[in-house]
C-alpha positions in Angstrom: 2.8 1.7 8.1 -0.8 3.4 9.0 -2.3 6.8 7.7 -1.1 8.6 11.1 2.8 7.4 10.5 2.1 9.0 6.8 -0.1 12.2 8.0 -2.9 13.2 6.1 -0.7 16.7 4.7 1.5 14.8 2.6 1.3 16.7 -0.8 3.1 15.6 -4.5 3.6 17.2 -7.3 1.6 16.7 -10.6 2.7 17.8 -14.0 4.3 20.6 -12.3 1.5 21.8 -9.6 1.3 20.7 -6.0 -1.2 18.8 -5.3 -2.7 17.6 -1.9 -3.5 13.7 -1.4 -6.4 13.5 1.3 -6.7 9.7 2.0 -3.0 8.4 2.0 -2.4 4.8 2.3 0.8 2.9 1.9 2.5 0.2 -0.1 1.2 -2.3 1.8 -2.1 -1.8 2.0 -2.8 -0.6 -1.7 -1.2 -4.1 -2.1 -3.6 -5.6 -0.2 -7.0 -3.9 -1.6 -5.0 -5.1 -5.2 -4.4 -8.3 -4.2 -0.9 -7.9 -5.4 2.7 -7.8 -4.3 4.3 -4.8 -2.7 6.6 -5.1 -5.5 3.9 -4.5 -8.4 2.6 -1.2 -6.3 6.0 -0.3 -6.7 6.5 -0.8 -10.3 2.8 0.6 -10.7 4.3 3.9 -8.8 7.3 4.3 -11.3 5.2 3.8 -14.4 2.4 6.4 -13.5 -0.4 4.1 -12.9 -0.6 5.4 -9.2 -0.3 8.7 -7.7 2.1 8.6 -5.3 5.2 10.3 -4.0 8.2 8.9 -2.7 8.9 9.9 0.8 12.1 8.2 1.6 14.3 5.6 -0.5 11.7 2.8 0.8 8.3 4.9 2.3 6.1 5.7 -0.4 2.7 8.0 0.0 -0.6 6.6 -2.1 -3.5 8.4 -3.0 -6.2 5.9 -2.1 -8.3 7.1 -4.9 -6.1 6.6 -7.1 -5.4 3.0 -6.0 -9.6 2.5 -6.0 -9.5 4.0 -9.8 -7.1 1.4 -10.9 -8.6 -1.7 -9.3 -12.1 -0.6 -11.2 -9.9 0.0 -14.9 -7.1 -1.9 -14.0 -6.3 -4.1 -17.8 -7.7 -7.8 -17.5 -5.4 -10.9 -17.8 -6.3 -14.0 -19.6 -8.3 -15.5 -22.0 -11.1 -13.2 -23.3 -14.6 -15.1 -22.7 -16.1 -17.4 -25.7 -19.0 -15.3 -27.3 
C-alpha cells in the first residue's frame, strides 16, 4: 500500500474529536521503519500504542508520527547494562 492508495484526508477519531492524520503510512511500512512484523503494528494498533484507524477489516491508516514517537520511547528488551 503507498500514501496515494491511503490519501492524505484520511481522518480518525480521538477521545471523541476528529482528528486529521497528515503523513499516513501503512502496516507495512510502519513495520518496516520498526523493524517488526506486520503482526506487532497490528497488535500495537489495538492496544493504543499507534494512532491509527481501521479502514477496512485488513487496511489500516498510521499516523507516521505517531509510529516515529514510538520507535524513539518504544520500552527496551533485555538485559539492563552492568553499571
Amino acid at each position: 500500500m503507498n500514501r496515494s492508495d491511503i490519501g492524505y484526508n484520511s481522518a480518525m477519531i480521538v477521545m471523541g474529536q476528529e482528528q486529521k492524520i497528515t503523513d499516513p503510512i501503512g502496516v507495512e511500512e510502519a513495520a518496516k521503519i520498526l523493524n517488526c512484523s506486520t503482526t506487532h503494528v497490528t497488535r500495537l494498533l489495538r492496544d493504543g500504542h499507534l494512532v491509527g484507524r481501521k479502514m477496512s477489516a485488513r487496511v489500516w491508516v498510521i499516523s507516521l508520527e505517531s509510529v516515529r514517537h514510538y520507535f524513539r520511547n518504544r520500552p527496551r528488551v533485555g538485559r539492563p547494562p552492568l553499571a
